[in-house]
C-alpha positions as CSV (number, residue, x, y, z in Angstrom):
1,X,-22.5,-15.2,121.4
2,X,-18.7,-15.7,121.2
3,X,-18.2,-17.8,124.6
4,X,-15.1,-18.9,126.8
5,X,-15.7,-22.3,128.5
6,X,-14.6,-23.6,132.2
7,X,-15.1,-27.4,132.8
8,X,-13.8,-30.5,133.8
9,X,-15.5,-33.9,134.7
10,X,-18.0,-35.6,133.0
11,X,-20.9,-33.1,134.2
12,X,-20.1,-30.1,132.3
13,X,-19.9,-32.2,128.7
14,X,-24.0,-31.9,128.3
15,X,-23.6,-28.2,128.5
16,X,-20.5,-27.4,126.5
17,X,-22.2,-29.8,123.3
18,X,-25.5,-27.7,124.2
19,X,-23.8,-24.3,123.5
20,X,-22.1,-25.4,120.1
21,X,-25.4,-27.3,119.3
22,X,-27.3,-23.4,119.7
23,X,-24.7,-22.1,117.7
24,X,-22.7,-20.0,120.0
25,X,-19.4,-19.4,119.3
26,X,-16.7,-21.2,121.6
27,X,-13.5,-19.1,121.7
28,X,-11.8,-21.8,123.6
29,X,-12.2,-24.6,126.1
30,X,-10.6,-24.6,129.3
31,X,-10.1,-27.5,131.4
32,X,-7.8,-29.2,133.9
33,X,-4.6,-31.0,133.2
34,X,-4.5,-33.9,132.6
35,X,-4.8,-36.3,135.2
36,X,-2.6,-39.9,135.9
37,X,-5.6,-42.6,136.7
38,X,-6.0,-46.5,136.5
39,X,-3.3,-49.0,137.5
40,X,-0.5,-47.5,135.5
41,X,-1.4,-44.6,136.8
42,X,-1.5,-43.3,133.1
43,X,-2.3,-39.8,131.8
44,X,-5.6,-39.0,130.8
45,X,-7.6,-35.8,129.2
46,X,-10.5,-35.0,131.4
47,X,-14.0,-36.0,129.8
48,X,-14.3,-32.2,128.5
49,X,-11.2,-32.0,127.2
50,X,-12.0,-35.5,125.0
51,X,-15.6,-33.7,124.2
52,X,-13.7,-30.4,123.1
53,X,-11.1,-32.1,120.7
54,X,-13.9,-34.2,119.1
55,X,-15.9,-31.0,118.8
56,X,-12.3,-29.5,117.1
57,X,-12.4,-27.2,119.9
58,X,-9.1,-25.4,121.0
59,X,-8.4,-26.3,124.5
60,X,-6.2,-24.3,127.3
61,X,-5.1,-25.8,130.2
62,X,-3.5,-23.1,132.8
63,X,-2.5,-24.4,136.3
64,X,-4.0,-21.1,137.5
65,X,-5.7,-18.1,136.6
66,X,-4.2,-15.9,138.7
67,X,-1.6,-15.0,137.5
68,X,-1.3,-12.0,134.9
69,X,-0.5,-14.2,131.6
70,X,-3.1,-16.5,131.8
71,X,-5.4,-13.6,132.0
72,X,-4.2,-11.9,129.1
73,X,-4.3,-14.9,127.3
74,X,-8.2,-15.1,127.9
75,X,-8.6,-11.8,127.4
76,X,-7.3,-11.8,124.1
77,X,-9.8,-14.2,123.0
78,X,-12.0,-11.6,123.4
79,X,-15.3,-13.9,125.1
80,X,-18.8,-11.6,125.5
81,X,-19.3,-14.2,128.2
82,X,-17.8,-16.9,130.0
83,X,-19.8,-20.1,131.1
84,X,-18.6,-22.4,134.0
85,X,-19.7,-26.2,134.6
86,X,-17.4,-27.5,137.2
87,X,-14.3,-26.5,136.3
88,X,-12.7,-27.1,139.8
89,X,-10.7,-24.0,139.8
90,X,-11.7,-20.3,141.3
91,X,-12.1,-17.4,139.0
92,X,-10.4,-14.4,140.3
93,X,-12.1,-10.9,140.4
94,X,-9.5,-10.3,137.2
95,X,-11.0,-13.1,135.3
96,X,-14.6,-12.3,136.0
97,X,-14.0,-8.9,135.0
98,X,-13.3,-9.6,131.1
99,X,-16.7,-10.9,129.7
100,X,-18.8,-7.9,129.3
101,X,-21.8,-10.1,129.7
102,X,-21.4,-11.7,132.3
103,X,-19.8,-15.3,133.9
104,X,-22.4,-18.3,134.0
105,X,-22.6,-21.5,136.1
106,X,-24.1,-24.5,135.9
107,X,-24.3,-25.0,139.8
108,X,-26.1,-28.4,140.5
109,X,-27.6,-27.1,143.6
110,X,-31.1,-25.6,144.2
111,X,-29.4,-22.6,145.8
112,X,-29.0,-21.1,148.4
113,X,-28.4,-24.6,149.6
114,X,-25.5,-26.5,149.2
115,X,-23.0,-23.9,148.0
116,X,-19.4,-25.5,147.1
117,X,-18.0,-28.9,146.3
118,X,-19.8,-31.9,146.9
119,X,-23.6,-30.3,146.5
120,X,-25.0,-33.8,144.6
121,X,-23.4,-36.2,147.5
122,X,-24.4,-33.8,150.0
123,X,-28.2,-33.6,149.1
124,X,-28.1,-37.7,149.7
125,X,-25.9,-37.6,152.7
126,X,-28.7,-35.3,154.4
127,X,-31.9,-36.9,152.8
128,X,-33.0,-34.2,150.8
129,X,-36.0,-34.9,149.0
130,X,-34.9,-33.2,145.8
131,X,-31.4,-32.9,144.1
132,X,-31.2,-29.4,141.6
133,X,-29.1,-27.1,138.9
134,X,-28.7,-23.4,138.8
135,X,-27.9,-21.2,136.4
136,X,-26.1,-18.8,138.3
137,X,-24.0,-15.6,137.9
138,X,-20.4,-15.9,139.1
139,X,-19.0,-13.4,142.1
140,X,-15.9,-13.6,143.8
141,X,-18.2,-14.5,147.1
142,X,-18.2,-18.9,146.5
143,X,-21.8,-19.3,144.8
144,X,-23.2,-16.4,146.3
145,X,-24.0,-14.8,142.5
146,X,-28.1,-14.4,141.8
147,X,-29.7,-17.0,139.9
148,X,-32.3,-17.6,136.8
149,X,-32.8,-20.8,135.7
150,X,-33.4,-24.0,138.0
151,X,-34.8,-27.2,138.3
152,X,-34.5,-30.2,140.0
153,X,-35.3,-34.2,140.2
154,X,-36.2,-36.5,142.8
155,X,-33.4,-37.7,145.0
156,X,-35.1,-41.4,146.2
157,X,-32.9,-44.2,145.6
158,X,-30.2,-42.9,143.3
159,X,-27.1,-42.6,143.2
160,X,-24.3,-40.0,142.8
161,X,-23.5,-40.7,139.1
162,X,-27.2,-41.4,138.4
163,X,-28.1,-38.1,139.8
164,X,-24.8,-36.5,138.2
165,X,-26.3,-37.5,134.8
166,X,-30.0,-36.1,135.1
167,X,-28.8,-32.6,136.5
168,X,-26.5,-32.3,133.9
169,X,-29.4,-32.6,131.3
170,X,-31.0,-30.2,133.0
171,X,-28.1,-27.8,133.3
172,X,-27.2,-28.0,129.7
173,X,-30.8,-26.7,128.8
174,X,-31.4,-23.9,131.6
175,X,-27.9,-22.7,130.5
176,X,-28.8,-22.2,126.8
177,X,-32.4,-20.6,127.9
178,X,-30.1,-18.1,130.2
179,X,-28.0,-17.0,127.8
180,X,-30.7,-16.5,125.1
181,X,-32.5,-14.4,127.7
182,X,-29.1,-12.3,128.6
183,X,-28.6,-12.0,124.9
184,X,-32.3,-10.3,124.4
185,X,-31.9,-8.3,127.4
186,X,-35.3,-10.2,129.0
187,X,-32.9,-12.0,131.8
188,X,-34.4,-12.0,135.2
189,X,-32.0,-12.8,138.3
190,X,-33.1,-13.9,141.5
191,X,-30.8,-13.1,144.7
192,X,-30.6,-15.9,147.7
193,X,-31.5,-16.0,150.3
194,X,-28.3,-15.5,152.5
195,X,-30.2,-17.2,156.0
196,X,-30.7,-20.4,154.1
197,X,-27.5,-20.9,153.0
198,X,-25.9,-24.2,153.4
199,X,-22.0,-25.9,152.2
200,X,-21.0,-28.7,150.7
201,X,-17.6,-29.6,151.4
202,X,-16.1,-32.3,149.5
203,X,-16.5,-35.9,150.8
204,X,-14.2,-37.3,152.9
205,X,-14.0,-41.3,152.8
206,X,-14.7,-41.6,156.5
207,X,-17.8,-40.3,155.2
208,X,-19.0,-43.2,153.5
209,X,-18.1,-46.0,155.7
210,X,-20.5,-48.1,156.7
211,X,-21.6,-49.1,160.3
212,X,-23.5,-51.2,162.8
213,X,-24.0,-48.2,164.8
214,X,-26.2,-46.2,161.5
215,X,-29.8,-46.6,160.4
216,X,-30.4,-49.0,157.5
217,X,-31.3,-46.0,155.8
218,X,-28.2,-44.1,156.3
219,X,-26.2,-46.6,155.5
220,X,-28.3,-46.5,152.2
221,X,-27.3,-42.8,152.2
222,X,-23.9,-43.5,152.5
223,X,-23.7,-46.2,149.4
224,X,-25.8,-43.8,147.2
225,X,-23.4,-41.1,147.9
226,X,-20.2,-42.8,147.3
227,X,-18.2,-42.6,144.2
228,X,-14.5,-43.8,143.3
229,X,-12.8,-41.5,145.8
230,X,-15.0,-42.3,148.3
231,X,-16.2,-45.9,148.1
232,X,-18.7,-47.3,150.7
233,X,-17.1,-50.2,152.5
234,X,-16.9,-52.4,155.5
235,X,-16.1,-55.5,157.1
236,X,-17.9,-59.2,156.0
237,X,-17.5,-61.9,157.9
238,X,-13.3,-61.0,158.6
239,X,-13.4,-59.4,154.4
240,X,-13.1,-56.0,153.5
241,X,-15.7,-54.6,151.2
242,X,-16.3,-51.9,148.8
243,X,-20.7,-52.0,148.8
244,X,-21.9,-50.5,145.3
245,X,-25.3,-51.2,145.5
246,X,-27.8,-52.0,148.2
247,X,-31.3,-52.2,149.4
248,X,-33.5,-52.0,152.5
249,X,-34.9,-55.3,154.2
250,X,-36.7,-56.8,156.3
251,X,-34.6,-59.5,158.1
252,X,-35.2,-58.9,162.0
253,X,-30.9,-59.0,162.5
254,X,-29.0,-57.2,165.7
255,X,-26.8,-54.9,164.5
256,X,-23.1,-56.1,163.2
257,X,-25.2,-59.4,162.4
258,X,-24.9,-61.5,158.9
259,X,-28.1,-63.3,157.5
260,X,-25.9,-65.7,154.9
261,X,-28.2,-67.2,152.6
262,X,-27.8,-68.8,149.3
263,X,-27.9,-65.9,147.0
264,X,-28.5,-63.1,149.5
265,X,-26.6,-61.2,152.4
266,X,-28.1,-58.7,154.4
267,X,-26.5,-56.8,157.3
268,X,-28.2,-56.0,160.8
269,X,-27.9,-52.1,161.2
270,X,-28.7,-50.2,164.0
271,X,-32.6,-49.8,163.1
272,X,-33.2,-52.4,160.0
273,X,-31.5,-54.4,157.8
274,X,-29.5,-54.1,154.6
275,X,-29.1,-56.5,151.8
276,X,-25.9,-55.7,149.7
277,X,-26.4,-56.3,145.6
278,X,-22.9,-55.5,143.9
279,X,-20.0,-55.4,145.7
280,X,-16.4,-54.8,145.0
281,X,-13.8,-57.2,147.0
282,X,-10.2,-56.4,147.6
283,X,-8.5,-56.6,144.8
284,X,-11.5,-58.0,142.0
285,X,-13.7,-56.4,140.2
286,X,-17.7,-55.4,140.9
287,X,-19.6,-58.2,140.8
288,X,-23.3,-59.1,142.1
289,X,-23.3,-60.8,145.9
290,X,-24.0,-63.8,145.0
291,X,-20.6,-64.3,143.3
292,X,-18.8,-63.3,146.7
293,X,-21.2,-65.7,148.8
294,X,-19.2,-69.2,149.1
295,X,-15.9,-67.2,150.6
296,X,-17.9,-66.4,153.7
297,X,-19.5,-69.6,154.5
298,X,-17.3,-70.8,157.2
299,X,-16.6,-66.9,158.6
300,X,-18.2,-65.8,161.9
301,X,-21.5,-63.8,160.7
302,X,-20.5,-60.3,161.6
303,X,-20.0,-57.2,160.0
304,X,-18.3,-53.6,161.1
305,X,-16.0,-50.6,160.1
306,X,-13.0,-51.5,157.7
């Protein structure tokens, strides 16, 4: 099947390196620009583009889609279908209107819930017991196309990126079955169930602070949820705090209390305790707690908000 595809970060590599692996034909990668990051705020392909190139893919970068060049440009490269892993830009009605088979995406939700942005770091925000993946059909309605392939992983103690990486394994191989069954004819679609529906907007960082006020357990939450744009961090004896890992405990602490020990701190929350395992000071690098420990010896044993 000669395919067009739409992707960006990290997610979306599994699937593109499954479709060349099953022998479709890739007309043409298309990714966003890229993107200044790190201290130098340097320029950097996005972890697609890097795939594509060392697959010798082509790869197209348009600001937008909307406008009628860019869709004459993809239409020329003639795709039967067009695949979408979080590409981070919406497809206009033109766009989804060239593929005569279709537009496919690797949504990592268990749709109907958690439509849109964020639907990993939402399903840990809100406890869900299970994170998922979609294969989906694209409509101009956000997510809201019937599905056929899904499956999912337990959400327990993981975090975004650990998540991020398990869906996207599982993404890479519904995709592939999807398009082998669109390509027979034996596809089966499923709509959703529009009363269920649920969004995930993207994170904000006031998000995933951390707080005496929350449970133990949301704080948890909170740390599993965070990523680089949205670290989870507080206030440690008078130090501000990026928290990268954590676990429940069971010190008996008030909340905004500090049990300092020699190679542990945990934090009184609200209902429970927390002990903190990496952290990321201002202005060092991740390290485990007990490298950050002798700095907050003679502090007053509080935490709070940043």
């Amino acid at each position: 099947m000669r395919i067009v595809f739409m992707g960006t970060p990290g997610y979306a590599v599994p699937t593109l390196r499954a479709l060349v692996e099953a022998g479709h034909d890739i007309a043409a990668v298309y990714t966003r620009a890229d993107a200044a990051s790190g201290r130098g705020s340097e320029l950097r392909p996005s972890e697609v583009k890097a795939a594509a190139l060392e697959l010798d893919l082509p790869v197209l970068t348009p600001p937008t889609l909307r406008d009628a060049a860019a869709q004459e440009q993809l239409r020329a490269l003639q795709p039967q279908a067009i695949v979408v892993a979080a590409y981070g830009m919406l497809l206009p009605q033109e766009v989804l209107d060239i593929p005569p088979l279709g537009t496919f995406n690797a949504h990592a939700s268990l749709l109907p819930r958690w439509r849109g942005a964020a639907p990993i770091q939402r399903a840990i925000l809100e406890g869900d017991d299970e994170a998922g993946v979609c294969t989906m059909k694209v409509v101009l309605e956000l997510d809201a196309g019937d599905y056929i392939t899904a499956g999912s992983v337990p959400v327990g103690s993981k975090t975004t990126d650990e998540l991020t990486d398990e869906l996207a394994a599982i993404a890479a191989r519904g995709m592939v079955e999807a398009l082998a069954a669109v390509q027979d004819g034996t596809d089966e679609w499923q709509g959703q169930d529009a009363s269920l529906v649920t969004y995930a907007a993207k994170i904000s960082k006031d998000e995933t602070l951390l707080a005496p006020s929350l449970s133990a357990a949301a704080c948890m939450r909170r740390i599993q949820a965070s990523n680089h744009r949205a670290p989870a961090r507080c206030t440690v004896c008078g130090k501000q705090v990026q928290v990268v890992a954590a676990r429940l405990a069971d010190d008996s602490l008030a909340p905004g209390q500090v049990a300092l020990q020699k190679k542990r701190i945990a934090l009184g929350c609200a209902d429970g305790a927390l002990e903190l395992v990496l952290v990321k000071p201002q202005g060092k690098k991740e390290m485990p707690v007990q490298g950050w420990i002798n700095g907050l010896r003679n502090a007053e044993p509080v935490w709070g908000e940043v």
